[in-house]
Wavefront OBJ file of the C-alpha trace (Angstrom):
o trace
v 0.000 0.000 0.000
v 1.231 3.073 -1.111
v 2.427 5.767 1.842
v -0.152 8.695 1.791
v 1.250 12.179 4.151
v -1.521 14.844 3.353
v -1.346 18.387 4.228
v -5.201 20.382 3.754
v -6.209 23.668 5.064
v -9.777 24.221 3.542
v -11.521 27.055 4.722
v -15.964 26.732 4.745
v -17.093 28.664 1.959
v -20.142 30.912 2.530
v -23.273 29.791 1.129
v -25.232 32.149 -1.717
v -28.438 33.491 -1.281
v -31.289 31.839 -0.339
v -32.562 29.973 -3.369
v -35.923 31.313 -4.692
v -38.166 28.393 -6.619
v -39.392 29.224 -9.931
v -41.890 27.762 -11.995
v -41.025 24.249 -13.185
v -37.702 23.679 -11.001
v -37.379 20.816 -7.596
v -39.047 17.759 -7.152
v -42.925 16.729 -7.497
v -44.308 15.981 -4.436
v -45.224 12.679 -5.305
v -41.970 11.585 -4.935
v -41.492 13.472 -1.892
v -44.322 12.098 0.058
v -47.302 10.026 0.481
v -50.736 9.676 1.920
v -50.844 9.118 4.845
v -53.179 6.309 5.163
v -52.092 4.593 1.838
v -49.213 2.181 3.294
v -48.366 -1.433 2.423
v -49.559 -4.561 3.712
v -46.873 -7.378 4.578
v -48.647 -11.213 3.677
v -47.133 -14.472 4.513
v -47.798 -17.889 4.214
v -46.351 -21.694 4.369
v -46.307 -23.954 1.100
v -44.912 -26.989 -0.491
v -42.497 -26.771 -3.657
v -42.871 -29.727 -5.935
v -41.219 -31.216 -9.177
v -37.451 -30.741 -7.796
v -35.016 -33.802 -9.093
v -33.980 -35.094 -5.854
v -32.851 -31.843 -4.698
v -35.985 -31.400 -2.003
v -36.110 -31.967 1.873
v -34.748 -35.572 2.920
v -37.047 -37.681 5.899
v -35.296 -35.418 8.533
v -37.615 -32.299 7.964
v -40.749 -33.507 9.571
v -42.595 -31.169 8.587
v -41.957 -31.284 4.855
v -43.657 -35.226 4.973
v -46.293 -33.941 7.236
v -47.286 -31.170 4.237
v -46.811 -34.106 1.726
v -49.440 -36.094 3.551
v -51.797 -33.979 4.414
v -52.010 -32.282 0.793
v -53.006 -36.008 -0.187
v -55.461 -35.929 2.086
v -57.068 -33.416 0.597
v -57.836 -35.257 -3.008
v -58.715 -38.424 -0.818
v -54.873 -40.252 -0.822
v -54.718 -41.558 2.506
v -50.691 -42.454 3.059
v -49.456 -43.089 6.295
v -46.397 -40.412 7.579
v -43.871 -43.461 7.869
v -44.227 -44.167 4.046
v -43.215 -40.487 2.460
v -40.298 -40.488 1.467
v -39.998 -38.480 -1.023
v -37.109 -35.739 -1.884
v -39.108 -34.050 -4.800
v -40.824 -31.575 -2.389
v -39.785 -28.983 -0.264
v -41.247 -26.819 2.290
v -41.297 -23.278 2.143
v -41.843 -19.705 3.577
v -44.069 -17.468 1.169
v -43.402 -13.732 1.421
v -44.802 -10.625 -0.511
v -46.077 -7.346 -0.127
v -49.670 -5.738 -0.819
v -49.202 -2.474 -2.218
v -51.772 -0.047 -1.248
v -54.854 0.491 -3.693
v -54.147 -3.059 -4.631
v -57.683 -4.245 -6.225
v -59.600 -7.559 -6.491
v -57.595 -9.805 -8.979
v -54.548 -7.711 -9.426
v -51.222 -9.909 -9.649
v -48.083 -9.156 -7.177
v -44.927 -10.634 -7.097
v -44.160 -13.456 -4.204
v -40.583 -14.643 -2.693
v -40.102 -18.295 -1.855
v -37.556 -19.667 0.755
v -36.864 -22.945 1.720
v -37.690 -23.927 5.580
v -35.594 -27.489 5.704
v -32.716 -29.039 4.283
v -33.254 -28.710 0.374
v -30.209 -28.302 -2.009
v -32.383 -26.607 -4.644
v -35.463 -25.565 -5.660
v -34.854 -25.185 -9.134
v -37.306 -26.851 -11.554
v -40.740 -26.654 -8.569
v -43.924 -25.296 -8.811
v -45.121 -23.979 -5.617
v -48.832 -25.413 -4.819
v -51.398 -23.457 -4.266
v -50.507 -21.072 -0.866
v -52.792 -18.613 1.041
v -51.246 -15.676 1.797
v -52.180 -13.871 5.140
v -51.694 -9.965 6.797
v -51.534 -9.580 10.554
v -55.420 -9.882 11.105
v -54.638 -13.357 10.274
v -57.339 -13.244 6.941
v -56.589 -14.132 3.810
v -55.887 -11.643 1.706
v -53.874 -13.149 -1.623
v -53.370 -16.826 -2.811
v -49.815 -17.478 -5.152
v -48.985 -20.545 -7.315
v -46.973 -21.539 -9.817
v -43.360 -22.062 -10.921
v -40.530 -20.726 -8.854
v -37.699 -18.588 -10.953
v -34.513 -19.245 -9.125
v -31.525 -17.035 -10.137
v -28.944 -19.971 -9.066
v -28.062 -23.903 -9.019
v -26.199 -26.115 -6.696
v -24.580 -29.306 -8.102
v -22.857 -31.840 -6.112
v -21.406 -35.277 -6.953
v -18.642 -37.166 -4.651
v -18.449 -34.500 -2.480
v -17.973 -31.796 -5.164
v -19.794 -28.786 -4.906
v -20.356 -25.905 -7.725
v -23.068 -23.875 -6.452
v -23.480 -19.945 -8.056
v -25.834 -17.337 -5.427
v -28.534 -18.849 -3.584
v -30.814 -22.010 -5.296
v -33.252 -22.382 -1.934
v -35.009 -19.195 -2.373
v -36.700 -18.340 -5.602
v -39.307 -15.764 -7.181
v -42.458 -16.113 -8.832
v -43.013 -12.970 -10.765
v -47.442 -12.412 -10.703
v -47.064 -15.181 -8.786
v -50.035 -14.241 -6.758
v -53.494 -13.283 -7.231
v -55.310 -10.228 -4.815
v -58.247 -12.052 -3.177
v -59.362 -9.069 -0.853
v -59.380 -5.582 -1.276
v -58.118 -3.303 1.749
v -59.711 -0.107 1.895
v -56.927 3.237 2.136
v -58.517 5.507 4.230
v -57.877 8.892 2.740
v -59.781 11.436 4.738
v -58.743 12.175 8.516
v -60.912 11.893 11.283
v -61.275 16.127 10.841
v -61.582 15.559 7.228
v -58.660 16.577 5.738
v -55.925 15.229 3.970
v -52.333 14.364 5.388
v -49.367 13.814 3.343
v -46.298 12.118 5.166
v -42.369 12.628 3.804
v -40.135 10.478 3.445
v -37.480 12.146 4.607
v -38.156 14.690 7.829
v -37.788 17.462 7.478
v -38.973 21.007 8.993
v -37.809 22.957 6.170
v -39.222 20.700 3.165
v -42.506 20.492 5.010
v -42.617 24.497 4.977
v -41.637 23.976 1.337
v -44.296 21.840 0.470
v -46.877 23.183 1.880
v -46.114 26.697 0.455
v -46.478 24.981 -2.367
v -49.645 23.782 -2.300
v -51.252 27.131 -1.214
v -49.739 28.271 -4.103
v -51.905 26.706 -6.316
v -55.248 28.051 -7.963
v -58.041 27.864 -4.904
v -55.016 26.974 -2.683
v -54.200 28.398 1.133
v -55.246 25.582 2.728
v -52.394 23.437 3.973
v -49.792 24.081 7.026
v -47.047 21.877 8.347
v -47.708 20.137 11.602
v -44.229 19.258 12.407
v -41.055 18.201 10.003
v -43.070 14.928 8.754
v -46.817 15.230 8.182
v -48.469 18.691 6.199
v -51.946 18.662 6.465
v -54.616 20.130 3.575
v -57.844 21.408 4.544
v -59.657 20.377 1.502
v -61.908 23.382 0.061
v -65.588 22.937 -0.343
v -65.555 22.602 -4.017
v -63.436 20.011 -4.192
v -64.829 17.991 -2.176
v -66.622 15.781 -5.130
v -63.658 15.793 -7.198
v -61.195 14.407 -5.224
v -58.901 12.588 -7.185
v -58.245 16.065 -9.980
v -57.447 18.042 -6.489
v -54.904 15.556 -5.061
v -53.477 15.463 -8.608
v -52.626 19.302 -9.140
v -50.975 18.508 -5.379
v -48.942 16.064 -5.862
v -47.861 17.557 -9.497
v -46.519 20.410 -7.746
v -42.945 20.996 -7.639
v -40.679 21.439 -4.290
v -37.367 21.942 -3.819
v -36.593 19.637 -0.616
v -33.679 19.938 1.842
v -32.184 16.823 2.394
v -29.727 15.744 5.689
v -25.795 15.624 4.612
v -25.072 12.157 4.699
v -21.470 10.191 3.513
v -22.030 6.366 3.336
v -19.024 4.088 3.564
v -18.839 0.609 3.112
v -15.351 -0.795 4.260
v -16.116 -4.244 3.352
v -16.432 -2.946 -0.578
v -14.612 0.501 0.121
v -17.230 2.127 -1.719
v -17.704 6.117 -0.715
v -21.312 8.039 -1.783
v -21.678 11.398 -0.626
v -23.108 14.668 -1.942
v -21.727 16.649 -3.792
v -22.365 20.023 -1.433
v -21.308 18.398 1.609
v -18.652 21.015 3.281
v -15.023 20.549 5.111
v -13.946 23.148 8.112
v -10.249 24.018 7.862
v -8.776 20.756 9.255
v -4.749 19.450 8.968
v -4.379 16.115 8.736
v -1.625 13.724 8.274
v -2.156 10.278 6.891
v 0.722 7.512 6.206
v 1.401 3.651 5.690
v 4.539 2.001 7.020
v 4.588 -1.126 5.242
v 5.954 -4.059 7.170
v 6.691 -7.587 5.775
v 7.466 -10.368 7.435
v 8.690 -13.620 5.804
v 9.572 -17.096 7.500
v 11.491 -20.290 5.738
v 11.783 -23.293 7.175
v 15.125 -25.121 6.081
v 16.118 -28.062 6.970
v 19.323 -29.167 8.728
v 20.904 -32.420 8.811
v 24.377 -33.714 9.623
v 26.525 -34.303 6.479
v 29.413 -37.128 6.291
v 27.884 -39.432 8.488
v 28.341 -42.949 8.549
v 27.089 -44.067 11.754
v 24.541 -42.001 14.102
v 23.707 -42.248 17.806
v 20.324 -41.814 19.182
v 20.967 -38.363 19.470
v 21.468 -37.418 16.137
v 18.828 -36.350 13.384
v 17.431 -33.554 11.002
v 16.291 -30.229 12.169
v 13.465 -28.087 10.666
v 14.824 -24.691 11.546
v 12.810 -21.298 10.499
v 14.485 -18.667 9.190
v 12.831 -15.323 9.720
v 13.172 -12.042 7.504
v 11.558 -8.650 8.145
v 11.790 -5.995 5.794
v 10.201 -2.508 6.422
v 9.331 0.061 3.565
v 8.300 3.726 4.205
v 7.630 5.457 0.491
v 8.495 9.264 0.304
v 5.500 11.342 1.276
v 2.981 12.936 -1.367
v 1.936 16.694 -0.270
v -1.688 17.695 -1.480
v -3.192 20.734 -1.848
v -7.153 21.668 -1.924
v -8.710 25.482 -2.728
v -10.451 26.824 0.056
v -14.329 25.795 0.376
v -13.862 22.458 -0.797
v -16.033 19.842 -0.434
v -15.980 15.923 0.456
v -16.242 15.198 -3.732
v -13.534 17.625 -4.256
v -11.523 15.764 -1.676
v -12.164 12.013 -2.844
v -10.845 13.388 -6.297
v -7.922 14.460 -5.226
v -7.025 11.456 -3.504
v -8.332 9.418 -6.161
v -5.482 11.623 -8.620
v -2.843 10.499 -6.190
v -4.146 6.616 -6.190
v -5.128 6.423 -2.944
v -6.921 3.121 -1.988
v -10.933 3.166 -0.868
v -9.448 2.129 2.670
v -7.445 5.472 2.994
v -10.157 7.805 2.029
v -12.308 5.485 4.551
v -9.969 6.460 7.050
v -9.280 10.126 6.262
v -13.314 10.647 6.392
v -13.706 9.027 9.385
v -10.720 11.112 11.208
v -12.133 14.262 10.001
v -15.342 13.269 11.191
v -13.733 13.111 14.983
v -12.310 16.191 14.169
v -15.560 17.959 13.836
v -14.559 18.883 10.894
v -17.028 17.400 8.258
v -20.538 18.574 8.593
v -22.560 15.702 7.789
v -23.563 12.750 9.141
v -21.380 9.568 8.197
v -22.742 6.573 8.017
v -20.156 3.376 8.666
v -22.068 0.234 6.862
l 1 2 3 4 5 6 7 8 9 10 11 12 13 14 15 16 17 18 19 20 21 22 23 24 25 26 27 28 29 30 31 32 33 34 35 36 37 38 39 40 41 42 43 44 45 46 47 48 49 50 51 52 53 54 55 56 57 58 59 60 61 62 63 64 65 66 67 68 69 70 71 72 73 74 75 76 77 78 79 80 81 82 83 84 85 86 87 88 89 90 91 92 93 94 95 96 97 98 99 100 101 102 103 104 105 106 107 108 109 110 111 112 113 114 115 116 117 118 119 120 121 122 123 124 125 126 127 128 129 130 131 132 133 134 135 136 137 138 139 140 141 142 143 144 145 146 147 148 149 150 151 152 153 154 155 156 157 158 159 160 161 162 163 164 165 166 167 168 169 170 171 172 173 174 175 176 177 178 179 180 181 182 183 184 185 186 187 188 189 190 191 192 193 194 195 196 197 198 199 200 201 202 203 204 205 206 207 208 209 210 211 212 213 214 215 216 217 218 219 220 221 222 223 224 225 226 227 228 229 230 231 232 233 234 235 236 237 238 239 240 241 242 243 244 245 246 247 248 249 250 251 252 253 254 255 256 257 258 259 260 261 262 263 264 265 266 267 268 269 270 271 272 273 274 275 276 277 278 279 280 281 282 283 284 285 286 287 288 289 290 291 292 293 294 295 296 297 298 299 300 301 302 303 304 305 306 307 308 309 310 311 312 313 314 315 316 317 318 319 320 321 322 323 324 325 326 327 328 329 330 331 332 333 334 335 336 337 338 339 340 341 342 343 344 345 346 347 348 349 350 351 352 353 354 355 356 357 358 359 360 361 362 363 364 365 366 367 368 369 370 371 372 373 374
């Protein structure tokens, strides 16, 4: 690794003048927010995978020949537990989510994961599965055959196996059985709208915005998250055109500073405007190596040994210690954290020093976001 010594003074620069929103600019609020009582629906259910070549749940998952018999049962096959034995079926976990304003006989998309000790569920069909919310009612039934984006092959204890065969997707795999109502209106009968991302000054933002508009006026933040419309009397029978012109209206949000390393893949995201304080810092690698042979030693010109005598492994050790010459680097004042991965990227500095050069000048109090370690 390649010695890094670096030398910044970067002064804050002042920020412009506040920025004034014209017609057409920011983000729709659609994207920005949502209703507050439209909100997904988690469904799960248990099923049996069929059709897999020997790759299913052996006579140690229980439960697996327990499904098998009792889904016999069902079309009058009356088998006794201590006769299935049969690795073509696996038991599984089914897993999807019901989006909101999901109708009667719309199709969603369903996860399957094996629950025992299948190699693969490539090549099943998943029978038919209810699929239930947290009122315990059904709410969606899924069926058909799985789409697994790996394999697993074994043979005299050779394995090639490429990302995960026991869990598998079945796009439209799943049918919408029961409709659940989004309640729109509040108990006062207005309308709430929820960000995403909190945030006192987007909330301000947005609901400027929405005043803004023709018949507007009518909608104040509560607090950083929720902005609340008191719908006007003549819209009150056309709903759906109101919340429209709303949600087509444009905002420029504020969003939190944020830098996001990941030191497993040394990856580094950050915004572009995030600011550095004047801050000195000093980074270098001493590089040490350390090496050990083992020779062997054995008496030469020997023609008759005692008890006593025999080879020897002994190690021989080597340490060698390099320190590169240092590498100054200069930034203009005001820069920012993209300015500053640049640079070091110009000087080939690995992802692990600019990891560690973030995260000291985070101590520092020096970078004014937050950073986020994953």
């Amino acid at each position: 690794m390649r010695n890094l010594i670096l030398v910044l003074t970067l002064a804050l620069s002042s920020f412009g003048p506040a920025w004034a929103q014209q017609p057409g600019d920011g983000i729709r609020i659609r994207e920005l927010a949502r209703l507050a009582g439209a909100k997904e629906n988690s469904l799960i259910g248990y099923g049996l995978v069929t059709g897999l070549a020997r790759t299913g749940d052996s006579s140690r998952s229980e439960a697996t020949l327990q499904s098998i018999r009792n889904t016999l049962l069902r079309y009058g096959v009356n088998v006794p537990l201590d006769m299935v034995r049969s690795r073509n079926a696996a038991g599984v976990m089914v897993t999807t989510t019901l989006p909101a304003y999901a109708q009667l006989g719309d199709k969603i998309d369903v996860n399957v994961t094996s629950m025992g000790d299948a190699r693969s569920l490539v090549g099943g069909t998943l029978l038919l599965t209810h699929l239930i919310g947290a009122d315990q009612q059904v709410y969606a039934l899924a069926q058909g055959p799985v789409s697994v984006g790996g394999f697993s092959y074994d043979l005299n204890g050779n394995l090639v196996q490429k990302n995960h065969p026991t869990a598998a997707l079945i796009p439209d795999g799943a049918t919408v059985e029961k409709h659940v109502p989004t309640q729109m209106l509040s108990s006062t009968g207005s309308i709430r709208y929820v960000l995403h991302e909190p945030s006192f000054a987007t909330a301000n933002r947005v609901a400027n915005s929405i005043n803004a508009l023709p018949g507007g006026g009518y909608a104040k933040a509560l607090d950083a998250a929720v902005i609340e419309i008191a719908l006007p009397p003549d819209v009150q029978t056309n709903l759906v055109a109101y919340l429209t012109q709303v949600e087509d209206a444009r905002v420029r949000p504020v969003f939190p500073s944020r830098v996001v390393v990941n030191e497993r893949t040394g990856t580094v995201v950050s915004g572009g405007n995030v600011q550095i304080s004047p801050v000195t810092i000093t980074h270098g690698d001493l590089n040490v190596s350390i090496r050990t042979e083992f020779l062997v030693s054995q008496p030469s010109f020997v023609f008759r040994t005692g008890p006593g005598v025999r080879s020897v492994v002994v190690p021989d050790t080597t340490i060698d210690v390099e320190e590169e010459d240092p590498i100054d680097l200069n930034l203009p004042n005001g820069s920012t954290v993209a300015e500053l991965v640049s640079a070091l990227n110009k000087v080939k500095a690995t992802s692990r020093d600019v990891i560690t050069i973030l995260q000291g000048i985070k101590r520092a109090g020096a970078l004014h976001a937050e950073l986020i370690v994953q």
